[in-house]
N, C-alpha and C positions, 0 to 999 in steps of 0.2 A: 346610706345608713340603714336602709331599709332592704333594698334591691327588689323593691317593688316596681313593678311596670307603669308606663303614665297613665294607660286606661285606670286601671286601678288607684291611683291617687288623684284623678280626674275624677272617679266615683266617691271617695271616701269621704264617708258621712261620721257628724263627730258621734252617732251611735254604736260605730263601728270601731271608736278610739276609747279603752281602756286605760285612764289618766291614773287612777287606783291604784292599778293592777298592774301597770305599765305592759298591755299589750294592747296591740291593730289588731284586730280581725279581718282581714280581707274576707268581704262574702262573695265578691262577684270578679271571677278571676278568668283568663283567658281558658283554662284549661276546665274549667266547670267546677275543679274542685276548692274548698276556700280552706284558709290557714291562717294560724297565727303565729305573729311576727314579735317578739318581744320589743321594748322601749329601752332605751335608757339613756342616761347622760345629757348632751346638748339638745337631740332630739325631745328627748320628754317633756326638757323644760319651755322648749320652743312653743312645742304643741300646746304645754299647761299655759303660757302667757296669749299666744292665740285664739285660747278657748276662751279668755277673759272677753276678747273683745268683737264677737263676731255674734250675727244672729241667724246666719247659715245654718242649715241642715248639713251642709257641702262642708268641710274641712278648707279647703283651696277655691278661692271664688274672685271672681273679677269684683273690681271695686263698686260696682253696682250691685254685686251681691248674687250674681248668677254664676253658676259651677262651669269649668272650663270644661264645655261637653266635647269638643272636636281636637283631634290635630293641629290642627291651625289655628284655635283658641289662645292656646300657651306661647305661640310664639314673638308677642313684641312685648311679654314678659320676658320671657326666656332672654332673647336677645339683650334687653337693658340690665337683667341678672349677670348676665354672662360680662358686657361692659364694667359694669359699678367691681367685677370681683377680677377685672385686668385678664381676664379668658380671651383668650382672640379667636378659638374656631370648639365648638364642644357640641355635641349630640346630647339632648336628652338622653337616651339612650348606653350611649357614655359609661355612666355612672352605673346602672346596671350589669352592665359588663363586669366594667371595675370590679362591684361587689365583688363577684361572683370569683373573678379572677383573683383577687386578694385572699377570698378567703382560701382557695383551694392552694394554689398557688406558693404565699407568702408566709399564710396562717396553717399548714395543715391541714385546713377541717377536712371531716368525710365528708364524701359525696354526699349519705344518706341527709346529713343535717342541714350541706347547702341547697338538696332539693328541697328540703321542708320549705327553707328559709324563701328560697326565687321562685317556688311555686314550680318547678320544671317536672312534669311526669315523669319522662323521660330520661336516661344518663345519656344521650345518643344528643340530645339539646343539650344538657347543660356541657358535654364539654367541647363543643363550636364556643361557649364563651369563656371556658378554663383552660386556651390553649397555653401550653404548656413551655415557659421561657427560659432559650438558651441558658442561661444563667444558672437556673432552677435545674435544668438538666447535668450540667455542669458538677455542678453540688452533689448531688446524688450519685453520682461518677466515683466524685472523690471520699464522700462517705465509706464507702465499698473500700477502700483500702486498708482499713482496720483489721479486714475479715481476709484478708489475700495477702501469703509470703511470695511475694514473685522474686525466683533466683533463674541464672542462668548456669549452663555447666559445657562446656569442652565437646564437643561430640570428633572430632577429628578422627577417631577412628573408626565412625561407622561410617554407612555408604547411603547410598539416597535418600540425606537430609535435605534440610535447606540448603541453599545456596552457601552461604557462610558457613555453614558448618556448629550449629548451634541451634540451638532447641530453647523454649522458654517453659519451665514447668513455676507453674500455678498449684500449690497448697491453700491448699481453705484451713485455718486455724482459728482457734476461741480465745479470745482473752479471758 
């Protein structure tokens, strides 16, 4: 919902959650620079019922109340999360992708706004996670037909055509 990183929701502090205003600030992000990430929907309200009941500094904290600092912190949450919702094998990680890939993908969006959104300085990172699906390709293939009269005509009387004896002319026209 976010396609934030787990360092970054491992750090995030509810000073950093704009419940108002419905945005995250991410200040402290792998790439130096920080961003914000709008709210909305399930996510906000989630966030607004959590914020009722926590006395964390931390957004996300173990039931003692200390923030999942490591790696290895998150994982026998993760695993009984992943159990209770019928998942059999998932990446943190995962999900970041996902983002990322939906949005470009599925949803259109530009580059520029899903770099805001994942934080990627770079387009050379973000599209190792927006590879690009058969499917997707496919579609885009067939859009292009709209804009192309493809006819075929007779060549029999000329000399070193193709094999057959036939040529394919391609017109580009406007509707």
């Amino acid at each position: 919902m976010t396609g934030m990183r787990r360092s970054e929701i491992a750090r995030l502090k509810w000073n950093e959650v704009d419940l108002e205003d419905s945005y995250i600030h991410v200040l402290e992000t792998k790439n130096g620079e920080s961003r914000t990430i709008p709210l909305g929907g399930a996510l906000l309200d989630a966030l607004s019922n959590m914020k009722k009941d926590t006395r964390s500094e931390f957004v996300f904290n173990s039931h003692d109340g200390t923030p999942y600092s490591s790696s290895t912190s998150w994982k026998r949450t993760w695993s009984t999360t992943l159990k209770l919702a019928g998942i059999e094998k998932c990446r943190f990680h995962d999900f970041r992708h996902t983002f990322v890939s939906n949005l470009i993908v599925n949803e259109k969006e530009d580059f520029a706004t899903v770099m805001a959104l994942s934080g990627h300085k770079d387009i050379s990172m973000l599209k190792r996670y927006s590879h690009t699906q058969e499917e997707a390709k496919r579609a885009a293939i067939e859009k292009l037909k709209k804009h192309l009269k493809i006819s075929t005509m007779d060549t029999k009387a000329e000399k070193d055509l193709h094999e057959d004896n036939s040529v394919v002319v391609i017109n580009s026209h406007k509707h």
